[in-house]
C-alpha positions in Angstrom: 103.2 -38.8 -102.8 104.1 -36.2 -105.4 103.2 -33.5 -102.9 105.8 -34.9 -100.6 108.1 -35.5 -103.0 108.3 -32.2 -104.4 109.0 -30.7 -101.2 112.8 -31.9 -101.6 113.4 -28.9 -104.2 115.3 -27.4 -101.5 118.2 -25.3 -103.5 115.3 -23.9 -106.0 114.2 -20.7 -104.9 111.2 -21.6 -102.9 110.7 -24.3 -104.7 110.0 -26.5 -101.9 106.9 -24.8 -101.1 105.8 -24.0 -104.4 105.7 -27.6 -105.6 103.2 -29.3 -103.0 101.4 -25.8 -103.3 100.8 -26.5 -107.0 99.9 -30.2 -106.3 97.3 -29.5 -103.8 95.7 -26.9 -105.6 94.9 -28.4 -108.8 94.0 -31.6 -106.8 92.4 -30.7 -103.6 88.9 -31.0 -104.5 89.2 -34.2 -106.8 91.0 -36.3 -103.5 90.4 -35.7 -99.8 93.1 -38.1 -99.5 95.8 -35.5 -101.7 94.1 -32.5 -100.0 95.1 -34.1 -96.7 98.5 -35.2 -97.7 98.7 -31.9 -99.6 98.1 -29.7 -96.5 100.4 -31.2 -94.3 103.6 -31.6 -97.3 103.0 -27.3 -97.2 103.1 -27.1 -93.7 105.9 -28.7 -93.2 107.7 -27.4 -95.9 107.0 -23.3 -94.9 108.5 -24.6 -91.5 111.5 -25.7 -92.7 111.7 -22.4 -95.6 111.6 -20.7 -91.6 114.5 -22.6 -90.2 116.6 -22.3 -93.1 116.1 -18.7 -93.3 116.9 -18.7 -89.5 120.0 -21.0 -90.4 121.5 -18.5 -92.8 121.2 -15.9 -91.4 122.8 -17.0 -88.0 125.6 -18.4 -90.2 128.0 -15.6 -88.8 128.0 -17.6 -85.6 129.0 -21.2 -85.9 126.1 -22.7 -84.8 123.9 -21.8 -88.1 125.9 -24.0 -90.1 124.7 -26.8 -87.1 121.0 -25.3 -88.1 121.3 -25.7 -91.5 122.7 -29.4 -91.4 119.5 -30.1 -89.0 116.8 -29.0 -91.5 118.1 -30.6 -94.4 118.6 -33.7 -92.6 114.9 -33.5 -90.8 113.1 -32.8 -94.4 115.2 -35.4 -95.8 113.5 -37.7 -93.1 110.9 -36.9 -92.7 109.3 -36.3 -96.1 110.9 -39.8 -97.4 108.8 -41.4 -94.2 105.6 -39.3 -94.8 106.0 -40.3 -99.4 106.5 -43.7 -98.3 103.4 -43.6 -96.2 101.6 -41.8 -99.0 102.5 -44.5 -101.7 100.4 -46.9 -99.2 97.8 -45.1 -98.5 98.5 -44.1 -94.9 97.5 -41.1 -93.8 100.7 -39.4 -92.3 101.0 -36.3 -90.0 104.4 -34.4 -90.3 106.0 -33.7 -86.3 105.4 -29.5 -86.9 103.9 -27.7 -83.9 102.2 -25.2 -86.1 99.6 -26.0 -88.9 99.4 -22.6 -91.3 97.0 -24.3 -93.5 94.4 -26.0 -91.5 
């Protein structure tokens, strides 16, 4: 649950990927179930890093502030559905296309 947690820690400096990174490496081999959960918090996490970077960068136009609104709101979501999940033991899977750590 920690892993998903820690993937809030948005507004530090990649801090949102750092966090479950830590978690699941100092864990990984003592739980499948946090190596699991661990894997998919990262994930998710270096795909939103991707659409915020995409979101600032676009904010010249008006529509990156529309981007920016969208990933914070989606993380938000989605990683208080996948720590709630956690916290009962369900195995949860994170709605990203693209799995960077298999």
């Amino acid at each position: 649950m920690l892993s998903h947690l820690l993937g809030l820690a948005v507004f530090v400096p990649m801090g949102n990927i750092i966090g479950p990174l830590l978690v699941w490496h100092f864990k990984k081999d003592e739980y499948a179930f946090v190596e699991q959960h661990g894997k998919e918090a990262i994930n998710f996490q270096i795909l939103i890093t991707m659409g915020i970077i995409i979101g600032v960068f676009t904010t010249v136009f008006v529509f990156g502030f529309f981007i920016l609104l969208a990933m914070f709101f989606v993380d938000l979501v989605c990683v208080i559905q996948a720590a709630v999940k956690a916290d009962q033991g369900v195995y949860y899977r994170y709605p990203v296309p693209f799995r960077f750590i298999r």
